[in-house]
C-alpha positions in Angstrom: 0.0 0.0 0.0 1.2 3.4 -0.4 -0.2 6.6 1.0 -0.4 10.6 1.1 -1.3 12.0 4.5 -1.4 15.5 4.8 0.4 15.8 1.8 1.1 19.4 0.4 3.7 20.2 -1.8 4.5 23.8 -3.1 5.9 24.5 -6.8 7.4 28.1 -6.4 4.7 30.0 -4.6 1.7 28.5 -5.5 0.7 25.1 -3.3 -0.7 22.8 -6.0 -1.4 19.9 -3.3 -3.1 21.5 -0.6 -3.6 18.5 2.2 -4.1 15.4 0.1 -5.4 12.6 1.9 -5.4 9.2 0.3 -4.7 5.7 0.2 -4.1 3.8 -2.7 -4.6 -0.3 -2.0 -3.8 -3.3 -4.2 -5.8 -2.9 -7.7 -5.9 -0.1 -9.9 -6.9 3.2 -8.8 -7.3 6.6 -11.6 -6.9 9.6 -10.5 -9.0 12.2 -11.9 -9.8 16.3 -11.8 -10.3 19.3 -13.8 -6.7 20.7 -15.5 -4.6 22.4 -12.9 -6.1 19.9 -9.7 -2.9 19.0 -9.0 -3.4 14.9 -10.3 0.6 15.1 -11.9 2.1 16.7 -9.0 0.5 13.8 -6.8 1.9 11.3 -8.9 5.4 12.7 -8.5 5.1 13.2 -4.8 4.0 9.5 -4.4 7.2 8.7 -7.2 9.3 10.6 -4.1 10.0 13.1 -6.8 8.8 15.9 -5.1 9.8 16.9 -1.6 6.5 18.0 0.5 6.1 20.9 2.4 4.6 19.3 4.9 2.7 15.7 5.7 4.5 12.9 3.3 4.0 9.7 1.8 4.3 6.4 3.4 5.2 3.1 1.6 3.8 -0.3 3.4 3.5 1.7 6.4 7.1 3.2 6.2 7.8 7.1 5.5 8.9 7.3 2.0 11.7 9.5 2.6 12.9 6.7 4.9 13.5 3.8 2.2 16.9 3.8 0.6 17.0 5.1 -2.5 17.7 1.7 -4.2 15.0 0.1 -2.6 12.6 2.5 -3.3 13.5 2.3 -6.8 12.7 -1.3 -6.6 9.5 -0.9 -5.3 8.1 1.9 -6.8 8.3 2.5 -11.0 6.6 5.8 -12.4 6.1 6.4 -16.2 6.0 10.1 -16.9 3.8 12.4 -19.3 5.7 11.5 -23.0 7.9 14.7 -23.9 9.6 15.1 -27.1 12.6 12.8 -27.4 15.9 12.8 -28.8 17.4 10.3 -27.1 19.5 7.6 -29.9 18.9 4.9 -27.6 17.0 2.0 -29.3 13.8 0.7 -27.5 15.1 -2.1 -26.3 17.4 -0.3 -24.3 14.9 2.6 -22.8 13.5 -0.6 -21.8 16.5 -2.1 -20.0 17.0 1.3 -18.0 13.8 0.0 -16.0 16.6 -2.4 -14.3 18.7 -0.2 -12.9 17.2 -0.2 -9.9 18.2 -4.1 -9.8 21.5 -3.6 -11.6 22.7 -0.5 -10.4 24.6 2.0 -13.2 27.4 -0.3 -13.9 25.8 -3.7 -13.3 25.8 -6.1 -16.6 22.2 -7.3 -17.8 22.0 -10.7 -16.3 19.5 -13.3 -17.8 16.6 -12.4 -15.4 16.6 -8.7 -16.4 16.7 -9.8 -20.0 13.6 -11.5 -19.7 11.9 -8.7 -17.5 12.8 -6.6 -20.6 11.2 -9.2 -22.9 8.2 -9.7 -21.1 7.4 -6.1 -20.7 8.1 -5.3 -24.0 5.5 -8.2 -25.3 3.1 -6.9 -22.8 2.7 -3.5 -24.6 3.3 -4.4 -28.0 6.2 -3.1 -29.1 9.0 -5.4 -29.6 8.9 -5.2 -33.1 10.8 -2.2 -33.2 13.3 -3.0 -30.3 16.2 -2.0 -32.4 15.0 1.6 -33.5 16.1 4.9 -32.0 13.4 6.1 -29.8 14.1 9.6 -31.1 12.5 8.3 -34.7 9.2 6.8 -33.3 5.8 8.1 -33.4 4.2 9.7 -30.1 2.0 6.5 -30.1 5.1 3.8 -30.2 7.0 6.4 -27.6 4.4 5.6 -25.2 4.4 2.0 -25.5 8.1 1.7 -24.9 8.2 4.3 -22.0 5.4 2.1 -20.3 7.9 -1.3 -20.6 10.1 0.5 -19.1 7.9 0.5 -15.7 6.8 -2.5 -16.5 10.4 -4.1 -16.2 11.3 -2.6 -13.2 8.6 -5.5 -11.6 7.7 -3.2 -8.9 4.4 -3.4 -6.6 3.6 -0.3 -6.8 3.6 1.8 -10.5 2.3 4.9 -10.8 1.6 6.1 -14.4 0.6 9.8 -15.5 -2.0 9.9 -18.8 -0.4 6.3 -19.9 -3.4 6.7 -22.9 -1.8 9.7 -24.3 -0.5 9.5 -28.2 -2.4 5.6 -28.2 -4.9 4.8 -30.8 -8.1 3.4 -29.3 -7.2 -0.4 -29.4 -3.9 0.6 -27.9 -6.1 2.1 -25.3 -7.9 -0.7 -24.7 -5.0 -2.7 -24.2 -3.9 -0.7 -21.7 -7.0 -1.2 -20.1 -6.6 -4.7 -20.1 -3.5 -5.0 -18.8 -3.8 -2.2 -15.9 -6.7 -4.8 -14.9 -4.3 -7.8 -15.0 -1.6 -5.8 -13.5 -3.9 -4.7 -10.8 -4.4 -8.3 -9.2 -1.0 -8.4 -8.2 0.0 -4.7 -8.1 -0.8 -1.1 -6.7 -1.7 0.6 -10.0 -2.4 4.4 -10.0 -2.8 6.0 -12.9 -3.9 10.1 -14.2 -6.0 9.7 -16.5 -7.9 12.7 -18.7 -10.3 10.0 -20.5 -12.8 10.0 -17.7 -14.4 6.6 -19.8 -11.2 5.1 -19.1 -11.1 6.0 -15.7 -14.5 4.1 -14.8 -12.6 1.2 -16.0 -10.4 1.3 -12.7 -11.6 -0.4 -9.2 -11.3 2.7 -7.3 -11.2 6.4 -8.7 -9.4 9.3 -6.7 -11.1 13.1 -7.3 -9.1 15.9 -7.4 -9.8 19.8 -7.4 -7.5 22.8 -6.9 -5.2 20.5 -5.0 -7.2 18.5 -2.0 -9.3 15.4 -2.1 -12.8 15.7 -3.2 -13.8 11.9 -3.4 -12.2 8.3 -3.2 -13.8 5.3 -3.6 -15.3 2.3 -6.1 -15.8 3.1 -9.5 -19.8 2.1 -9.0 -19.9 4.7 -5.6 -22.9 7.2 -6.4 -21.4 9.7 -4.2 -18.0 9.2 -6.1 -19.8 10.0 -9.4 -21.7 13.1 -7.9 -18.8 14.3 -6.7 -16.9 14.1 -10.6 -20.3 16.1 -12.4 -19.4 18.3 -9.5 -15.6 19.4 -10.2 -15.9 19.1 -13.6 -18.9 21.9 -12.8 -21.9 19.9 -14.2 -20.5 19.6 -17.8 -20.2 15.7 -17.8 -23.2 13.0 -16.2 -21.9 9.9 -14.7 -24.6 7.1 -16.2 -25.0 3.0 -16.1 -23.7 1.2 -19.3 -24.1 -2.5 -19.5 -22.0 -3.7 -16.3 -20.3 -0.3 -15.6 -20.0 3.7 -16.4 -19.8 5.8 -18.9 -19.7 9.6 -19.0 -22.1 11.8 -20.9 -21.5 15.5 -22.1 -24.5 17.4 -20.7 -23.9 20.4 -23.8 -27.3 22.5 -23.0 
């Protein structure tokens, strides 16, 4: 399990997370909220990216600012927003930095980091261009190959920011799949914009101008009030078949 308590961290003078409270369980939580509610600042205070002003983050109990950084690396893998690239590195190897945690800077890639590498490139489709320069790949392949690389770290918890972004909708769906399959074994938290694919998760986080509005299961009434609330009435939360969808309410 890992945690924010109290958690408010402050990007030059403006406090973007203003007393976050929540707790993120095994399974697959999205976090979701209006632009500027703080959701990728979260992710990079849970990632131990982001030093906080005041309350912090604990890991299985355990402050994060407590676990060596090696460990922490091990236990904890966060995929970033996709920038523009120019790395030269070929796929394959963005994909085998996810072992450093396990290998240290030096280490050699030993036979069980080569199959980490293998399996988490399978998983998200993008092994047939293992051997091309991530610089000359589309936004959409970019993506896929920055997610192995969370994926081979094999930690418990991974914490992705807008993982859909640049994917085509299959892709998407894919993703959805396998946060889901990750998720029976894992702590998955994931920003998310697509508020759809958010309804997909077991347990959605709400977010507005930095502090918690809502947590709870995707099917929780009061959850969904509370999204047609921050997102001020402009979206309805609504039954589909077995689950959710969101509906733009336009008059």
């Amino acid at each position: 399990m890992i945690e924010a308590r109290g958690l408010q961290v402050r990007l030059g003078r403006r406090a973007v997370l203003q007393g976050v409270d929540a707790v993120f369980p095994p399974g697959w939580t999205a976090v979701v909220g209006p632009n500027g509610a703080g959701k990728s600042t979260l992710l990079r205070a849970l990632a131990g990216l982001l030093p906080p002003e005041s309350g912090g983050v604990r890991l299985d109990g355990r402050t994060l600012a407590d676990w060596p950084a090696r460990e922490r690396g091990q236990r904890i893998a966060w995929m970033a927003q996709v920038t523009e690239s120019v790395s030269d590195l070929s796929a394959r190897d963005v994909v085998m930095l996810g072992r450093i945690p396990h290998l240290g800077l030096v280490g050699a890639p030993r036979p069980q980091d080569e199959a980490a590498v293998e399996a988490a490139m399978r998983s998200t489709e993008c092994q047939d261009w293992a051997h091309r320069p991530l610089s000359e790949l589309s936004g959409g392949e970019r993506q896929r190959v920055l997610l192995a690389r969370a994926l081979a770290v094999q930690a418990p918890v991974l914490l992705l920011d807008e993982p859909t972004a640049h994917l085509d909708p299959p892709h998407q769906v894919a993703l959805v799949r396998l946060c889901r399959a990750l998720a029976r074994d894992q702590v998955v938290v994931s920003v998310l914009h697509d508020l759809n694919l958010a309804l997909q998760a077991d347990r959605l986080l709400v977010l507005r101008d930095g502090r918690t509005v809502a947590q709870g299961l995707r099917d929780d009434p009061s959850l969904h009030r509370a999204m047609e609330t921050v997102f001020d009435g402009s979206i309805r939360v609504q039954a589909a078949g077995d689950g959710w969808i969101t509906v733009p309410q336009v008059d």
